[in-house]
N, C-alpha and C positions, 0 to 999 in steps of 0.2 A: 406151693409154687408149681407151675406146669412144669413139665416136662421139656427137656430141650433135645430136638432132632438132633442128630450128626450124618450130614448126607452131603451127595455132591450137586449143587443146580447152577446150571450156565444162567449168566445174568450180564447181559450185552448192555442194561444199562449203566452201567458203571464206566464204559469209556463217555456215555453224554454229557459228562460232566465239562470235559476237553469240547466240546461243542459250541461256538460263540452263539449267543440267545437261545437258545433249547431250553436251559433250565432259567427260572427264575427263583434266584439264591434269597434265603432269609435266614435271620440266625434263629436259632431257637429261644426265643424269649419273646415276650410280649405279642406273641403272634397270634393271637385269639381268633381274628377275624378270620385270618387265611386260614386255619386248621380249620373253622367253622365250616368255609365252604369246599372242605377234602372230607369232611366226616360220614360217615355215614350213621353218626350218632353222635352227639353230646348233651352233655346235663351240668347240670346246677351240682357242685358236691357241700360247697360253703356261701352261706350269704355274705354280701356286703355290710358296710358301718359304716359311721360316720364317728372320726374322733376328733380334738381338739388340739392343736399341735401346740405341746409348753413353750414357754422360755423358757432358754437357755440361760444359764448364769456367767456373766464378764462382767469385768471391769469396763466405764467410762473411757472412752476412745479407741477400744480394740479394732471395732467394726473400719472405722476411720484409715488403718493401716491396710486394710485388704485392698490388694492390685490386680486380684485374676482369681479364679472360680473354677471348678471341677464339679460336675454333676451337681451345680447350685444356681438356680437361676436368680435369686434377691436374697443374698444372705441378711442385709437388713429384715426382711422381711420373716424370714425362717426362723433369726437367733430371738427374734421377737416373740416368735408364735400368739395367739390367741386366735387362730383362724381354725377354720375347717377343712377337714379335709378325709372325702371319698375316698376309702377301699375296695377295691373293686371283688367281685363273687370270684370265688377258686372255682372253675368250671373245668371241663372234662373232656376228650374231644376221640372218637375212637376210628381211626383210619385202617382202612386194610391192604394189605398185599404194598406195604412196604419195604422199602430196601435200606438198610444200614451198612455202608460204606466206608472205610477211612473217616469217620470225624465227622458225618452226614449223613441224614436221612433223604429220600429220595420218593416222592408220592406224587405219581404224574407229570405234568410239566415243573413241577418246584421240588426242589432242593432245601434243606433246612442245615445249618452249621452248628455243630454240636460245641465247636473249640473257636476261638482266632484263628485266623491266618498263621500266626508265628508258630503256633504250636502243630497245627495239623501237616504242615510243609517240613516238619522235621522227621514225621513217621511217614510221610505219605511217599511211595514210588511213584515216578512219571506215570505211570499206566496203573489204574487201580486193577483192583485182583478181579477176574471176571468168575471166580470160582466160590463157591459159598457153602460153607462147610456147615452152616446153621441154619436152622429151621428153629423157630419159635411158635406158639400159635398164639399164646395169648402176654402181648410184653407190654411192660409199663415203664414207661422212659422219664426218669424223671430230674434228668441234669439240663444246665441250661448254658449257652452260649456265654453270658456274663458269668454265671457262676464258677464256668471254668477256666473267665477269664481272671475273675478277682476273688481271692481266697476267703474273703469277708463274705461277698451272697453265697457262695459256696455252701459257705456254716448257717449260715442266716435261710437261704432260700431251699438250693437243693435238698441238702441234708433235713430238712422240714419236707421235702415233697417226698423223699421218701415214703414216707407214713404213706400217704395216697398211693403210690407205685406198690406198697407189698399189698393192701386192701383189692386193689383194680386187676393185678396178674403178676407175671416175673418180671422185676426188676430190672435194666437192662440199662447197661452206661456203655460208653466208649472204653476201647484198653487203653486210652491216654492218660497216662495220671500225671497231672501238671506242679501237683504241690509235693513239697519233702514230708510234710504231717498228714498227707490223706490218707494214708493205709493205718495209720495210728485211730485216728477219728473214726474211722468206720467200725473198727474194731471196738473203739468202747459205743457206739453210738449203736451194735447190733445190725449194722446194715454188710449185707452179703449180695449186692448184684453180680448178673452176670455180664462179665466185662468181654465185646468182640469186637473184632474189624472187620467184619462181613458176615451179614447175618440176612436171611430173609425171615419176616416179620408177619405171620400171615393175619395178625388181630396185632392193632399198634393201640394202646392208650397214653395220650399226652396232654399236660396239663398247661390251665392259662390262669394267673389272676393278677395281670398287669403290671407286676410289681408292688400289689398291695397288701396292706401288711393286717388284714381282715382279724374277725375273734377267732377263727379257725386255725390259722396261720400261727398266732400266739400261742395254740393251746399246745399246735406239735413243737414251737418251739421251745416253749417249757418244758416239754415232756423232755424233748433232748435234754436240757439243762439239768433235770432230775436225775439224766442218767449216769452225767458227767458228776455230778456232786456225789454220787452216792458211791462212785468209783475214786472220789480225791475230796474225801471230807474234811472241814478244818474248823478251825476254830476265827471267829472275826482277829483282822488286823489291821492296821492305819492303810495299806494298801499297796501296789506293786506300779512295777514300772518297768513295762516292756521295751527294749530296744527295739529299733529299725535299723539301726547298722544302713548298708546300703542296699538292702533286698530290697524288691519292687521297683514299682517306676520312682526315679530318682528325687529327691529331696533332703537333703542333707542340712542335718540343724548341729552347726558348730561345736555345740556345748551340749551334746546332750548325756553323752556317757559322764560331764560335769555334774549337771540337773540330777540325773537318778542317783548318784553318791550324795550330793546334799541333803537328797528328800532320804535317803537311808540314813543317814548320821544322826539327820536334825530329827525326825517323824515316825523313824524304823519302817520303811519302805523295803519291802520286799525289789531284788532285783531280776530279770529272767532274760535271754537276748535269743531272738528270733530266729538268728542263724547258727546259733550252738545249740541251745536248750530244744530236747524233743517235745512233743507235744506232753507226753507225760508229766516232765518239769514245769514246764509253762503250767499247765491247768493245778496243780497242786499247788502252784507260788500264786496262784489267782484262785483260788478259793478261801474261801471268806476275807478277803478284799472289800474295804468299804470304800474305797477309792481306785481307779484304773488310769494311770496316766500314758504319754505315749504321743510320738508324731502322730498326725493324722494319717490310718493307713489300713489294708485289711488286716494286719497283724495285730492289732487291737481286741480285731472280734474273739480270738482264744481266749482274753478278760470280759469279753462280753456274753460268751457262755455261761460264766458260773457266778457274773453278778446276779446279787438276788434284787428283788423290789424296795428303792429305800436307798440303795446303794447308787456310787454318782462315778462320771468318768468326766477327764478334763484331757481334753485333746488339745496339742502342741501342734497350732497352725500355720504352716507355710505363708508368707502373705501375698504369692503369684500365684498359689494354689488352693487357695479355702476349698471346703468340701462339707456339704452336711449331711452325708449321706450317713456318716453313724447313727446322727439322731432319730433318723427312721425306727432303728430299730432301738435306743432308749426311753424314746416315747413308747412304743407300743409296750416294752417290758416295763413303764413306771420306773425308770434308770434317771436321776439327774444327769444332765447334761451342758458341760463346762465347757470353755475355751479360752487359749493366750496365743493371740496373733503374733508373731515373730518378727525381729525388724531386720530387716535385709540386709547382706554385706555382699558384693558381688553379687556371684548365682546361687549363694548360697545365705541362713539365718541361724539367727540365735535367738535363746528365749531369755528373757529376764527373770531369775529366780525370783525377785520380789514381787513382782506381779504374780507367778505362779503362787507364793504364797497369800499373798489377797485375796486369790479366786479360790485356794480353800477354805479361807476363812467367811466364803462366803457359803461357800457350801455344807459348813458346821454351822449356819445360823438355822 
């Protein structure tokens, strides 16, 4: 790891942010193009693929009940799978004499968002700091706008780019830490960045590969998962069932602290709940899991860490919010992947235990 300065440098840009049209804002994610043309270098680090997207395992008429979609544009078309579908290359992109800011990078006329809105507007003063107490020379940035919006690419994406950020230079994240389990994670996942709110950057390396889920991509995310198992080893079990409680964006399924007692009584269902259990409990009551049940949500991804290949998850779907965005990542890990659409009462659903248990019995054949 390079070395990090501690010095004083006046940095006037930092109030242009307060300047209407001066910068043009982008979040940090999928932004390939425009770092392409701020670089002064980038490269290839991982090729692209092409995989095969599965079906998914339901019951007859689930699909029928969905009313509204989240990050899915044909669930018909998804839960079907047998299409193709491009990953794009993990490329690289290396800018210089950048500035990191409150929750933002800054490299000429653009601006990059490291956080949401909601989260940076709680640390941020009216007047950003014009004083910059860090010097880096050589940093590798490797968290993403989405990922520190949703706890699930967080584990899935960032924490997999790490691996690239220690290879490329110092590590270098925001001091925002949005989750209650991130300083747990990093800690068994080995990762040490260095966390600022003003930092001048004088060699920036930043990574782009579109949100694709490439063989590269897999290999760091197994590596994670090796490192998680080998810290909460266990023995296989019927399987676990995380609560959502009411953390996250809102979703409330009636009966579900009903559903995880029936599936423990009847099946020996491990239980673990999101907003009590540390990340330590959660990942120990999810290891050797041959099943991951659960609202659909990023609080899942904690059972999606330490299933192995082989192993299947059945996501508890809202039917004003379907989402397939899990399956990205059970496809790529060889994870069956299940669902039970919920029938509506009010603004709020329930799930039918009998259904739930159909769709495992589908998932034992």
């Amino acid at each position: 790891m390079d070395s990090v300065e501690k010095k004083i440098s006046f940095s006037p840009i930092a109030y242009t942010r307060y300047l209407k049209g001066l910068k043009k804002c982008h979040s940090m994610f999928r932004e390939g193009k425009v770092l392409e043309s701020l670089a002064v270098k980038s490269w290839q680090i991982a090729e692209g693929n092409t995989t095969i997207s599965s079906k998914a395992f339901f019951l007859e008429g689930q699909l029928e009940r969905i009313t509204g979609t989240a990050y899915t544009d044909d669930p018909f078309k998804e839960m079907h799978g047998g299409f193709e579908i491009e990953h794009a290359p993990t490329r690289a992109y290396k800018l210089k004499e950048t500035w990191m800011i409150n929750g933002f990078l800054y490299k000429g006329l653009h601006s990059f968002r490291l956080h949401p809105a909601f989260q940076i507007s709680k640390k941020m003063n009216y007047f950003p700091k014009v004083l910059m107490n860090t010097e880096i020379d050589h940093a590798a940035l490797y968290s993403t706008s989405e990922g520190n919006q949703y706890f699930g690419l967080w584990l899935t994406d960032d924490c997999a780019n790490y691996a690239l950020a220690s290879a490329e230079g110092t590590p270098v994240t925001s001091n925002i830490i949005p989750y209650s389990h991130m300083e747990e994670y990093e800690s068994f996942l080995e990762m040490n960045p260095i966390r600022t709110n003003a930092a001048y950057l004088k060699n920036a390396v930043l990574f782009d590969d579109n949100w694709g889920n490439n063989e590269n991509k897999h290999l760091r995310f197994a590596a994670n998962r090796a490192k998680l198992l080998a810290r909460f080893p266990a023995n296989s079990h019927p399987g676990v069932f995380i609560l959502r409680r009411n953390s996250g964006i809102s979703r409330v399924m009636l009966n579900e602290l009903e559903i995880a007692e029936q599936l423990r009584e009847k099946y020996g269902f491990k239980i673990v709940d999101v907003t009590q259990n540390t990340a330590s409990e959660i990942l120990a009551a999810c290891s050797g899991a041959k099943v991951l049940i659960g609202i659909e949500g990023s609080h899942l991804f904690h059972g999606l860490m330490m299933l192995e290949p082989g192993s299947s998850v059945l996501v508890l779907q809202p039917p004003t919010r379907f989402s397939a965005v899990i399956k990205n990542t059970t496809d790529m890990e060889n994870i069956n992947y299940s669902f039970v659409v919920g029938i509506q009462k009010e603004e709020n659903f329930y799930i039918d235990l009998e259904e739930v248990e159909r769709t495992l019995s589908l998932l034992r054949l």
